[in-house]
C-alpha atoms as one frame of an Amber mdcrd trajectory, in Angstrom:
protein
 -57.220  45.854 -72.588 -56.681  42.120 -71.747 -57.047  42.256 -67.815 -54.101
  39.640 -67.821 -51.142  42.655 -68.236 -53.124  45.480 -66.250 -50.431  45.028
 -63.460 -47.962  46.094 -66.080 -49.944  48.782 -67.089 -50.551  50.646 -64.102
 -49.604  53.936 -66.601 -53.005  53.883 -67.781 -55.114  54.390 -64.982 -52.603
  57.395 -62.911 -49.082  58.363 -65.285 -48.421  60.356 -61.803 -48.512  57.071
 -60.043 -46.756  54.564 -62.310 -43.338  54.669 -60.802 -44.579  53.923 -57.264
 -47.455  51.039 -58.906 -45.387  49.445 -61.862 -43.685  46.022 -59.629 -40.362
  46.658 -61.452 -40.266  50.338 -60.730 -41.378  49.978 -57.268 -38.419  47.411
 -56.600 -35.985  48.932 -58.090 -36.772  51.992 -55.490 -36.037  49.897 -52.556
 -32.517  49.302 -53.615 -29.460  51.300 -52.803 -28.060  51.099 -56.107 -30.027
  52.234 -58.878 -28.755  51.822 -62.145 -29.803  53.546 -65.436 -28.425  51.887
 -68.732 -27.093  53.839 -71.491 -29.286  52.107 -73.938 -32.085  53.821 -72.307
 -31.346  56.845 -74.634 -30.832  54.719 -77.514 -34.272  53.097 -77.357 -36.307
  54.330 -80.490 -38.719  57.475 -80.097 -40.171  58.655 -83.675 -39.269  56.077
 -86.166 -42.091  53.008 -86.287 -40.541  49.574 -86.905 -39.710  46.079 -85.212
 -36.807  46.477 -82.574 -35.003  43.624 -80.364 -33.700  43.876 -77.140 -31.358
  41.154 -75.957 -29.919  39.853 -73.098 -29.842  36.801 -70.891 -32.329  36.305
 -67.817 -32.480  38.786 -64.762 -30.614  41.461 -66.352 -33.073  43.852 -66.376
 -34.708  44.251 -69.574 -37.938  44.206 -68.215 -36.584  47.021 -65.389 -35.391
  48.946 -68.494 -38.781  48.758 -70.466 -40.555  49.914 -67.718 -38.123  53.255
 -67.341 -38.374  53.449 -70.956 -42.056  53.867 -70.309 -41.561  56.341 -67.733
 -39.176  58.298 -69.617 -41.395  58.339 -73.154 -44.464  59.797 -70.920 -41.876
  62.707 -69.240 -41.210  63.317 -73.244 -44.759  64.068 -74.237 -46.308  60.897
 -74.559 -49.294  60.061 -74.298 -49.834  56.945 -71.642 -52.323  55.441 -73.955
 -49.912  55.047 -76.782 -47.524  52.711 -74.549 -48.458  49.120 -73.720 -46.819
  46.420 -72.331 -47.309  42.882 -72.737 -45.449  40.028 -71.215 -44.772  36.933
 -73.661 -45.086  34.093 -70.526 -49.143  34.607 -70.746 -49.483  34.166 -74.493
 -49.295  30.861 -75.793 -49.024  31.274 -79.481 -48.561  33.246 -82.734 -52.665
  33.336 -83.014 -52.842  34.726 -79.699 -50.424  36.971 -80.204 -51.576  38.476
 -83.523 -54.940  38.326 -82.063 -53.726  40.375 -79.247 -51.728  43.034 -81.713
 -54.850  43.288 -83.949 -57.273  44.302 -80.855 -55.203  46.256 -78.987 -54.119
  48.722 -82.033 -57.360  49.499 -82.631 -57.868  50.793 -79.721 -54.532  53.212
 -79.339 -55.421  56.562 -80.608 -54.709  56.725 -84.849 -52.250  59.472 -86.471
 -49.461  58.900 -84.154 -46.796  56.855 -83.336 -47.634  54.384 -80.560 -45.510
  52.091 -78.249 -45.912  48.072 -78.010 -43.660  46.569 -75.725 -43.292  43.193
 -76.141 -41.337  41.106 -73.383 -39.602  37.547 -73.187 -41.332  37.015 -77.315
 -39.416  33.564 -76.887 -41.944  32.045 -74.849 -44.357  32.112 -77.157 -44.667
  29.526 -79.891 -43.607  30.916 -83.774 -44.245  34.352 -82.230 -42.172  35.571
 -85.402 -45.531  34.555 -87.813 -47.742  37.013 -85.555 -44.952  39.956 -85.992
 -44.729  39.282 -89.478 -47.964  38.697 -90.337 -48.854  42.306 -89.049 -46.023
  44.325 -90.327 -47.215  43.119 -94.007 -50.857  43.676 -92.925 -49.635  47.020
 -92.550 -50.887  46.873 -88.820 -47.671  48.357 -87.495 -47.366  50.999 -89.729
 -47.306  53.648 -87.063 -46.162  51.778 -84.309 -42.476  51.135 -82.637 -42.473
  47.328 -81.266 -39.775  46.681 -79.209 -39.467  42.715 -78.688 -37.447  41.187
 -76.211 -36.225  38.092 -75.330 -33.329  35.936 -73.847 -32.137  33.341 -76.651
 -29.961  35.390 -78.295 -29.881  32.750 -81.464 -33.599  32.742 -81.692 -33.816
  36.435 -81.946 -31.129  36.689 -84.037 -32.633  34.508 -86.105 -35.792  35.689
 -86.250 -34.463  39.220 -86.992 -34.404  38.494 -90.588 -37.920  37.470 -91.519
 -38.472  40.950 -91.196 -36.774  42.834 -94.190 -37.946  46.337 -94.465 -39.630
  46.290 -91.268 -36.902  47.160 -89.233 -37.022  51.182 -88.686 -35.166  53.776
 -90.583 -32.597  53.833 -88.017 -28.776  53.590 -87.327 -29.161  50.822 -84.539
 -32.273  48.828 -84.360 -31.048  45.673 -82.490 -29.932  46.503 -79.078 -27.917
  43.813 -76.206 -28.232  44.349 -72.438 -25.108  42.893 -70.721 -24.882  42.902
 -66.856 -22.905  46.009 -65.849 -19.594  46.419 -66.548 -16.659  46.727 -64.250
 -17.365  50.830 -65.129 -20.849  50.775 -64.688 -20.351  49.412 -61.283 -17.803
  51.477 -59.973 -19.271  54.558 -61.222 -22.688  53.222 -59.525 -21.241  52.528
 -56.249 -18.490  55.457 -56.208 -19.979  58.114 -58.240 -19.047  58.920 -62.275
 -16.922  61.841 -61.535 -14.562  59.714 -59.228 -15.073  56.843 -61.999 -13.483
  59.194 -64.302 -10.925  60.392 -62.324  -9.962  56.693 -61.981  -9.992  56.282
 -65.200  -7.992  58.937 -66.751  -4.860  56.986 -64.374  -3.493  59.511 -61.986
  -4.269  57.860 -58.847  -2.477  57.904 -55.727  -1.859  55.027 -53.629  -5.097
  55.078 -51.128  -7.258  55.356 -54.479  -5.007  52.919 -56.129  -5.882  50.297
 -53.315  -9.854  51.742 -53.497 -10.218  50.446 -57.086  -8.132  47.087 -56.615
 -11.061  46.196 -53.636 -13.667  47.261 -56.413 -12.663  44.821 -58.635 -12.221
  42.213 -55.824 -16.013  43.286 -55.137 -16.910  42.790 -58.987 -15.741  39.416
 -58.606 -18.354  38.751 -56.154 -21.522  40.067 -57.454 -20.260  41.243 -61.359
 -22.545  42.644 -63.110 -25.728  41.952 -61.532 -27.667  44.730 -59.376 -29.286
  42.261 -57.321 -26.455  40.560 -55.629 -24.824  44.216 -55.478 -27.265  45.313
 -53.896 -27.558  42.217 -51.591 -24.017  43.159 -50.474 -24.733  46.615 -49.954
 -27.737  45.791 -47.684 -26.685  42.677 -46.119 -23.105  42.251 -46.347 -23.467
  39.288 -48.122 -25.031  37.632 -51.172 -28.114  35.797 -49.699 -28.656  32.393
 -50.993 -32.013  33.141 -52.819 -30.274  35.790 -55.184 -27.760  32.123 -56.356
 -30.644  29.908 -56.730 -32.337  32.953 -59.212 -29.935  32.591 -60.960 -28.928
  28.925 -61.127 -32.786  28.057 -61.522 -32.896  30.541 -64.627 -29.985  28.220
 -66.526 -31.654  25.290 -65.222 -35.278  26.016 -66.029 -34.398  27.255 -69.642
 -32.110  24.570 -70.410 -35.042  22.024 -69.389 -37.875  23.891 -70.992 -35.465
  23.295 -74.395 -35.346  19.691 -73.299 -32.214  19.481 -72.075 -30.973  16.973
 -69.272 -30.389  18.384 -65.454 -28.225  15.574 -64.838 -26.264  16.378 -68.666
 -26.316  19.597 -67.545 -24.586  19.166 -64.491 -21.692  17.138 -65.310 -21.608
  19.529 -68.784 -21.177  22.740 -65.637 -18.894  20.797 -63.437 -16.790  19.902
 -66.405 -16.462  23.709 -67.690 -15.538  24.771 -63.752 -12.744  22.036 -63.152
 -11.031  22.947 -66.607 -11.835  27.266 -65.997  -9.287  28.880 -67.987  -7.954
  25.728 -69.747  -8.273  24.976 -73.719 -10.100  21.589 -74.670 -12.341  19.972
 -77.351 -15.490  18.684 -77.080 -14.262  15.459 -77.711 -11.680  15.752 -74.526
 -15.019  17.356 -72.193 -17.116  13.925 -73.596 -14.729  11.689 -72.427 -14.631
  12.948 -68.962 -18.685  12.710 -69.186 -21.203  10.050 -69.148 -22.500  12.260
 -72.268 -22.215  10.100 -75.355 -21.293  12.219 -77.536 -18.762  15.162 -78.150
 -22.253  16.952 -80.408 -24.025  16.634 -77.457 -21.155  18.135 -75.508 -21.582
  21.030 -78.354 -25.240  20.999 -78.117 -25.268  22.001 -74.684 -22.695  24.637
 -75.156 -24.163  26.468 -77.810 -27.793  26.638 -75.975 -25.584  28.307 -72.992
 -24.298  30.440 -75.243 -27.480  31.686 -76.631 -28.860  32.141 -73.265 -25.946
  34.669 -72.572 -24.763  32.386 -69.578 -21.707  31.026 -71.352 -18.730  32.685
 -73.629 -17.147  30.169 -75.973 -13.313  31.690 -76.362 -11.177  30.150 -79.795
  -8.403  30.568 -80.700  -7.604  33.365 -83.271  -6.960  32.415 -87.184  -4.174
  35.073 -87.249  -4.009  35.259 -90.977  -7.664  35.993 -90.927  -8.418  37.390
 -87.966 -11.092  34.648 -87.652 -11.335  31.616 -85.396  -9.567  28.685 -85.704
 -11.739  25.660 -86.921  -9.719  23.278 -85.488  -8.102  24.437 -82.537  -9.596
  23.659 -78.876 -11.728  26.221 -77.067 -11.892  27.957 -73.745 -15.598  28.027
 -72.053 -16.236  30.287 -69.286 -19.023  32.495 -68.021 -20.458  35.534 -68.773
 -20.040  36.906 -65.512 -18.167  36.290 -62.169 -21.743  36.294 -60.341 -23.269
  33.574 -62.817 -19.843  31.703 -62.007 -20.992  31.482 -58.424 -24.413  30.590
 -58.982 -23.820  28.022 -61.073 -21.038  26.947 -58.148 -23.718  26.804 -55.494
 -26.097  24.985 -57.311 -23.697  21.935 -58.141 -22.181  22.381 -54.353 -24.730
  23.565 -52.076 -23.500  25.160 -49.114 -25.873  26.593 -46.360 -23.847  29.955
 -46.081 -22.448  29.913 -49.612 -21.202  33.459 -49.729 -18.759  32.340 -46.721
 -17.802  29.336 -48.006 -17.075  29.670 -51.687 -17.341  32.891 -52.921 -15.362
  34.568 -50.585 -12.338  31.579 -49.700 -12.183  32.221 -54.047  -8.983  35.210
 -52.908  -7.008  32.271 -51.292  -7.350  30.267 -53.997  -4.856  31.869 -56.286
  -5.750  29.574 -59.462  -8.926  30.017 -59.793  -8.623  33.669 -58.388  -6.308
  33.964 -61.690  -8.413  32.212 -64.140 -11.759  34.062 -62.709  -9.915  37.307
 -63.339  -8.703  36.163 -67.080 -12.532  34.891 -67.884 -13.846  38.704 -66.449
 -11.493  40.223 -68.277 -11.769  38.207 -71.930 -16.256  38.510 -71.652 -15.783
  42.309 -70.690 -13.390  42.556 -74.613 -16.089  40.255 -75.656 -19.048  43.063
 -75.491 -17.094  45.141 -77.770 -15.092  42.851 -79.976 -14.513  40.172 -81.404
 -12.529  38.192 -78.840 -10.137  35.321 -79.186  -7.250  33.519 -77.483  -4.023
  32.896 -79.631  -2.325  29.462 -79.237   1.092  29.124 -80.995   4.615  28.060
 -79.649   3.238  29.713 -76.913  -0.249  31.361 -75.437  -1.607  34.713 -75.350
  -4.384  34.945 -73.107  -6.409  37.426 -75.320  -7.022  38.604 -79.043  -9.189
  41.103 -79.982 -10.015  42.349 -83.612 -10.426  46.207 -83.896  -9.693  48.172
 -86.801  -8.807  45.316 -89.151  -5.646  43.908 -86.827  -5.848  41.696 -83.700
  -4.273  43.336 -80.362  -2.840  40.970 -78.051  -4.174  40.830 -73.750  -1.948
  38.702 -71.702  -3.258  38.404 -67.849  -1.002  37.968 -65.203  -2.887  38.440
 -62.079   0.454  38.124 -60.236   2.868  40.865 -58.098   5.772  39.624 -60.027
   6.386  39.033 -63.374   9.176  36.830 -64.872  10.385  37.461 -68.742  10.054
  34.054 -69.105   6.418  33.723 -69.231   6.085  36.526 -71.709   7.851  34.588
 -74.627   4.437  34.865 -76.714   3.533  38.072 -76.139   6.222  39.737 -76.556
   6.382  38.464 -80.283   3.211  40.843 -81.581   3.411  44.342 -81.825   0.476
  45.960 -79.943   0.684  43.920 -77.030  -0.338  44.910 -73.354  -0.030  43.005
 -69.771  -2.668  43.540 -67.133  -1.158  42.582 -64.014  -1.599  43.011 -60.258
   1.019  45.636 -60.400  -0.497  48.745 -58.754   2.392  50.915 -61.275   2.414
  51.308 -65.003   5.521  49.859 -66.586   7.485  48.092 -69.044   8.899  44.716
 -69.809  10.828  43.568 -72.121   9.215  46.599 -74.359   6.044  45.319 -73.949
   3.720  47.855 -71.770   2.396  46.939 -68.516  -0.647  48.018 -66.822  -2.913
  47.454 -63.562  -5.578  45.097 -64.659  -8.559  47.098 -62.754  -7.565  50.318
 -64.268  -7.146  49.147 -67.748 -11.230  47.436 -67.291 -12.202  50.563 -66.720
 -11.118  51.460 -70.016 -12.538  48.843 -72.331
């Protein structure tokens, strides 16, 4: 094989020895929290066809490959029907088919074989090389599993493939940082994760999952900056620049302005939780123009780094053309990063994240945004804006279902004037007891994320 991905195909030379060679798998050893994704027994096995993974940058879909690897060859399978290439050393769709074409020929013929395909989106019109060999026929017996982190670009590219895609219920698959319930269940165990959330808790685990969530505020969904807290007691500085240099690099390999950029960020922090239009952001901005505004939005969005919130058509359960939007992020940790990199601080954990508790506005809105992107994963997720405001909408089972936040100890009638209007309406609050008010039901905001 091309000597340029031997180091990710350690497999070949010692199966026995891949978990301890592979630099993924080695990594992920070292940490104290080791997480294994659900979608790792979803993956394909049998069925050949073109498969996407999703998911923004550092979330581990490379980590999850690599265990998928491990986990095919405890199945049965032979290492020399798995391969893994890495889309940052291929330049373009000739290299790429060129690539495909040389190293199917030599996997071993009659069964189904493995090509793993990772980060596809750095290589230029990689969709004619995949195409080109599925109606060559070259792929008849082989699962490819392509990944990548522009969600629009893969979603795109998803159909230029018609009746290449696998005989399967699910072949399109999104990794999301974990969820509140992933990380609780990583750091505390399932079986106390699901006594937590079936609801009888007392009030020493009642406080427990309350500092859990204040935790998942910190470091959200990514293992890295868990784990940094877990080893260090803090989240070192290098684990925010990762992260902020991801958002950066990709939005100026798509030739996108840093300085743009910036103001665009600073703008979506100093109006967190509030409803604008583009046209309102732009005039705050040295941007021109409110497309521009959009522009830079939308590439966010496909990068998984931002959540665009509007507000809820409720005729139609559709969004609202018109109406303003909320923008916030993905997840509290990219929040942060994104914070250091527009205010670097030598001990940033100290200084920003954690001061974030005192802060009870943006405490509240960080909470809301965790909250709305964690509905988000499973629904589609609005905001309703009428007389009044209701934090959340989500569309299940043809009807929207009301989410008002109110990260507050007491709650006055007064501000539930909107809410209380729709039937099917809940409150998450900072109330460590389930209750009522005014008829509408009202439940601790941790416990009720475990559930969605």
């Amino acid at each position: 094989m091309d000597y340029r991905f031997l180091s990710h195909n350690t497999h070949l030379d010692d199966p026995a020895e891949f978990s301890s060679r592979d630099p993924q798998l080695r990594r992920l050893a070292r940490q104290v929290h080791v997480h294994t994704s659900a979608l790792l027994a979803r993956l394909p096995r049998e069925t050949p066809g073109i498969y996407t993974l999703s998911g923004g940058r550092q979330v581990g879909k490379t980590t999850l490959l690599k265990q998928w690897m491990s986990r095919l060859m405890e199945d049965g399978v032979a290492p020399e029907r798995i391969i893994f290439f890495s889309g940052e050393l291929i330049d373009d769709h000739h290299s790429l088919l060129r690539l495909l074409q040389e190293q199917l020929a030599e996997m071993p013929a009659g069964k189904t074989c493995y090509v793993l395909l990772d980060e596809v989106t750095y290589i230029k019109e990689w969709d004619k090389a995949v195409k080109y060999a599925a109606d060559a026929g070259l792929l008849e017996q082989t699962v490819l599993v392509i990944t990548g982190s522009d969600l629009a670009l893969i979603r795109e590219a998803r159909t230029r493939f018609p009746g290449c895609r696998g005989d399967v219920a699910q072949a399109d698959f999104h990794l999301y940082p974990l969820s509140f319930r992933d990380a609780v269940g990583l750091k505390r165990g399932q079986d106390e994760a699901e006594r937590w959330q079936r609801g009888k808790l007392g009030k020493t685990s009642m406080d427990s999952l309350f500092a859990e969530f204040d935790q998942y505020l910190l470091h959200g969904g990514y293992l890295t900056a868990m784990n940094d807290i877990a080893q260090k007691g803090r989240v070192s500085s290098s684990t925010l620049t990762t992260y902020s240099d991801w958002i950066r690099g990709d939005m100026l390999k798509r030739g996108k302005q840093e300085r743009y950029l910036r103001e665009f960020l600073t703008g979506v922090i100093k109006r967190y939780g509030s409803h604008y239009s583009w046209n309102a952001l732009a005039r705050d901005l040295s941007i021109d123009h409110p497309k521009t505004v959009a522009d830079y939005a939308a590439l966010l969005e496909s990068m998984d780094a931002l959540f665009i919130q509007r507000a809820l058509q409720e005729d139609k359960l559709a969004p609202a053309p018109k109406k303003a939007r909320k923008v916030m992020f993905t997840d509290p940790f990219i929040f942060h990063a994104v914070m250091a990199w527009l205010r670097p601080e030598q001990e940033p954990y100290h200084v920003q994240m954690l001061p974030l508790f005192q802060d009870p506005v943006l405490y509240s809105r960080l909470v809301e945004a965790c909250v709305a992107t964690h509905y988000h994963r499973r629904y589609p997720t609005y905001y309703i804006k009428a007389k009044g405001e209701v934090d959340i909408a989500y569309v299940d089972a043809d009807c929207f279902w009301p989410v008002e936040i109110k990260w507050t100890r007491q709650l006055r009638p007064k501000d539930l004037k909107q809410v209380s209007c729709y039937p099917r309406s809940r409150i998450l609050s900072q109330s460590r007891q389930v209750s009522t008010l005014q008829g509408v039901p009202v439940e601790p905001l941790p416990l009720a994320l475990l559930r969605v």
